[in-house]
N, C-alpha and C positions, 0 to 999 in steps of 0.2 A: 330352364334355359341352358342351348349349349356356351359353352366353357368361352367360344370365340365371340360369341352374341354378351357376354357380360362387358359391364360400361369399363370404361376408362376414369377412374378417380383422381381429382387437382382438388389441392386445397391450397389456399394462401391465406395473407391476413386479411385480406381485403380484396379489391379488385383489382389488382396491378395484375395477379396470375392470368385472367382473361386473354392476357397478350402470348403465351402460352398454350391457350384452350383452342384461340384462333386459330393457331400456327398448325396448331394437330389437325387444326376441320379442313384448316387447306391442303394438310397430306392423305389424308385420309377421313375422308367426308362422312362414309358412311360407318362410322366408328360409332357407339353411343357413346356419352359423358357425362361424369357427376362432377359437380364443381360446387367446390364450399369455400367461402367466403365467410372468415370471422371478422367481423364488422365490427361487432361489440366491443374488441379487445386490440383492435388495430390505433398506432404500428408496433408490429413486433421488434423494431428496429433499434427502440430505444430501452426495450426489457429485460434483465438480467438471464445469462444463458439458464438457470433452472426452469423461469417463468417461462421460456421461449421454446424450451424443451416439452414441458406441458401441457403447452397450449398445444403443440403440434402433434403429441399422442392423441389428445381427445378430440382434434379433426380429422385425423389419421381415421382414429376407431369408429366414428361415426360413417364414415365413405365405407370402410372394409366389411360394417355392420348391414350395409345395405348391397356387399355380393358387388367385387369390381375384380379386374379380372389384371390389374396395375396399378399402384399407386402413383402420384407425381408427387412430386412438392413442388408447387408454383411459386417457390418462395426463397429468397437467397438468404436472408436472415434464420427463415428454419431451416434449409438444408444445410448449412455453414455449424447450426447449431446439433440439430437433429436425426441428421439421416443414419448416422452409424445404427443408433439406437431404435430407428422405427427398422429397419434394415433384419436387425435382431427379432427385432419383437412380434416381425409379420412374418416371417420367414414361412415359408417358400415364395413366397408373393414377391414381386417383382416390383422394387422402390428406387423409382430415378428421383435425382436432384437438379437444379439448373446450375449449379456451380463447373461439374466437371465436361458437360459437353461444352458451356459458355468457354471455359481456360483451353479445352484441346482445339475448339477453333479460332481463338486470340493468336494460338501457337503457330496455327498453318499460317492466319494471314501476314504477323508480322515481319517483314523482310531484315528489322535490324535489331530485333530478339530485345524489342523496348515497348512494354506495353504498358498502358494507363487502365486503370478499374476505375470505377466509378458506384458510387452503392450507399448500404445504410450506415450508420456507424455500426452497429451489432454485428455487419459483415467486416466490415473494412476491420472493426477492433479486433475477432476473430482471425485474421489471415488467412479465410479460408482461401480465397481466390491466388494469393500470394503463392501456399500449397500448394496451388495442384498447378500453378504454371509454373514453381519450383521444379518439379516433380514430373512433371511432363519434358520439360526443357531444363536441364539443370543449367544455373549461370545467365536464365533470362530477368532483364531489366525492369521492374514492375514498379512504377508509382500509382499509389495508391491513395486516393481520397474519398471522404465519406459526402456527398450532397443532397443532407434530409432533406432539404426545401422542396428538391425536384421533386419529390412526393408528393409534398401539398400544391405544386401546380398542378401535377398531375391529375390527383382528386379532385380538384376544383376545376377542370376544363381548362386551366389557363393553359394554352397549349402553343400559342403565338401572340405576337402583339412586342414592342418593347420593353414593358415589365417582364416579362417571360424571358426574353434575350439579353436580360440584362443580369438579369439571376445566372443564367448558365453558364454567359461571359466570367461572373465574378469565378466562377467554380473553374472553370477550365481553361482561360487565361493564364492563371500562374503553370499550369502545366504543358503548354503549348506555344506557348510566344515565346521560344528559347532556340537556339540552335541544337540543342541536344534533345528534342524534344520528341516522345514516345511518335511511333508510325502507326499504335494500334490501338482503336480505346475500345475498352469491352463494358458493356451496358450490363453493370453487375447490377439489376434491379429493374424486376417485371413493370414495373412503373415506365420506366424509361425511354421504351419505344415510342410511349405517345409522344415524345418531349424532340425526335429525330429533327424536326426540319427546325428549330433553335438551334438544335447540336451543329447539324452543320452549316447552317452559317456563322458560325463560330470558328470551326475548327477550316486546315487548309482541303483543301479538296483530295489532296493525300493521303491523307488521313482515314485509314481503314477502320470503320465503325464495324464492331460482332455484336449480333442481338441474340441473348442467352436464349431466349423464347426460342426462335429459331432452327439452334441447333438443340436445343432438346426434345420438341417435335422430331426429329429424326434421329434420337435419339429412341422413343420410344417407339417410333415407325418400325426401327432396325430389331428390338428389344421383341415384340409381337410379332415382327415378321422369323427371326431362330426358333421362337420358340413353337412357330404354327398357331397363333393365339388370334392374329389377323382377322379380323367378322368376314365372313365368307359371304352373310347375305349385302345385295351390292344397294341395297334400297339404303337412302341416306339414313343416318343413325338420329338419335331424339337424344337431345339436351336437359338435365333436369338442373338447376343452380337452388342453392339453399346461402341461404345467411344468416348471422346472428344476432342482427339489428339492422332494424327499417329498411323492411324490402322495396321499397317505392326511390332512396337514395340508392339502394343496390342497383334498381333498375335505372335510374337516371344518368348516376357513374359509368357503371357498366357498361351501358349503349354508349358511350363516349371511347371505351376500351376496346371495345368489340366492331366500330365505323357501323352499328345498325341498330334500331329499335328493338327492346326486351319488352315481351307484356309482362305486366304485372304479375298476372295471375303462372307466370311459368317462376317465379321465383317464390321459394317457400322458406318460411322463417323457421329455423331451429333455435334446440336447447344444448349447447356440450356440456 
């Protein structure tokens, strides 16, 4: 196979990376993609950095063992944890994270250099996201809060209704109902985009929402197109998903993540 015809590799703990995977098929459709999903050991969110770092070597290793031609991490818990080190240890390969394109587009959108994150605790306790909007922006404003819940709406479909809007109110009412209150919230957590039309009817309509998924898709648009890595052939690319428990929940979540039906038999169960 040539060099440009090899897949595109995402892994996350679960299916929140999906939101991600999407993002890539709408830039670039005819791109192949491997997408692993540890299931069995989700969320990474609430696991000691060693254990978070581990997990994310042996999905790493199993995508790079099957020949991809970039790594993703669809995941803000492992990139916050992980990425320096998979960075190292696949080198020359090309390993994006969602953290640093999520923080450079918080930066463009916010007008008054006050931005709200939003994410797991493993991130929010990390600083990753604080970092690189330090770092990109020195002196920018960032409140920070961790909202596992939206996880478990997330997973479970709950994705409107009152109980759903009342969760989100709890979390981003103390951050938003103030006169000083952020112009920018950045959706640190691939989960999150299915959660948007809660968010904002919550937040004011001013209120500039960034979806990490998003800007990392052209992220790695940008990344294959320097490098000439681009699949030249223009016939749409083939999807292969693996998990690490119960591909039948992978498919029923998933199609939730994805707005489309997954067959079955396209999701395959591994071992890390």
């Amino acid at each position: 196979m040539n060099a440009d015809s090899l897949p595109i590799g995402l892994f996350d703990s679960g299916v929140g990376g999906l939101t991600v995977l999407a993002a890539i098929q709408r830039r670039m459709p005819n791109e192949n993609l491997l997408y692993l999903g540890d299931t069995a050991r989700l969320p990474y969110g609430t696991k000691s950095p060693g254990t978070i770092a581990r997990y994310a070597l042996q999905a790493a290793s199993k995508l790079v063992a099957l020949r991809i031609k970039l790594l993703v991490i669809a995941c803000n818990t492992a990139t916050s944890t992980a990425l320096p080190d998979l960075r190292r240890h696949f080198a020359p390969l090309p390993v994006i994270g969602v953290i640093e394109p999520g923080a450079a587009a918080a930066v463009e959108s916010s007008r008054k250099a006050h931005v709200a994150v939003i994410a797991t605790e493993a991130t929010i306790g990390r600083g990753a996201y604080q970092e690189a909007l330090q770092r990109l922006q020195p002196g920018i404003r960032v409140t920070s809060k961790p909202c596992s819940l939206l996880v478990a709406l997330a997973e479970e479909g709950w994705l409107e209704g009152r109980e759903c809007e009342s969760v989100v109110a709890r979390y981003l009412n103390p951050i938003f109902k103030n006169e000083d209150a952020p112009d920018c919230l950045l959706l640190g957590c691939t989960h999150f985009p299915l959660l948007l039309n809660p968010i904002r009817n919550i937040l004011n309509p001013d209120v500039r929402i960034v979806d990490s998924a998003e800007t990392t898709a052209q992220c790695v648009l940008d990344e294959l197109a320097s490098t000439g890595l681009l699949r030249k052939n223009r016939n749409k690319g083939k999807v292969r998903f693996f998990t690490t428990d119960d591909p039948e929940r992978f498919v029923h979540t998933g199609s939730l993540f994805l707005g489309a039906a997954l067959p079955l038999n396209s999701v395959q169960l591994v071992d890390l």
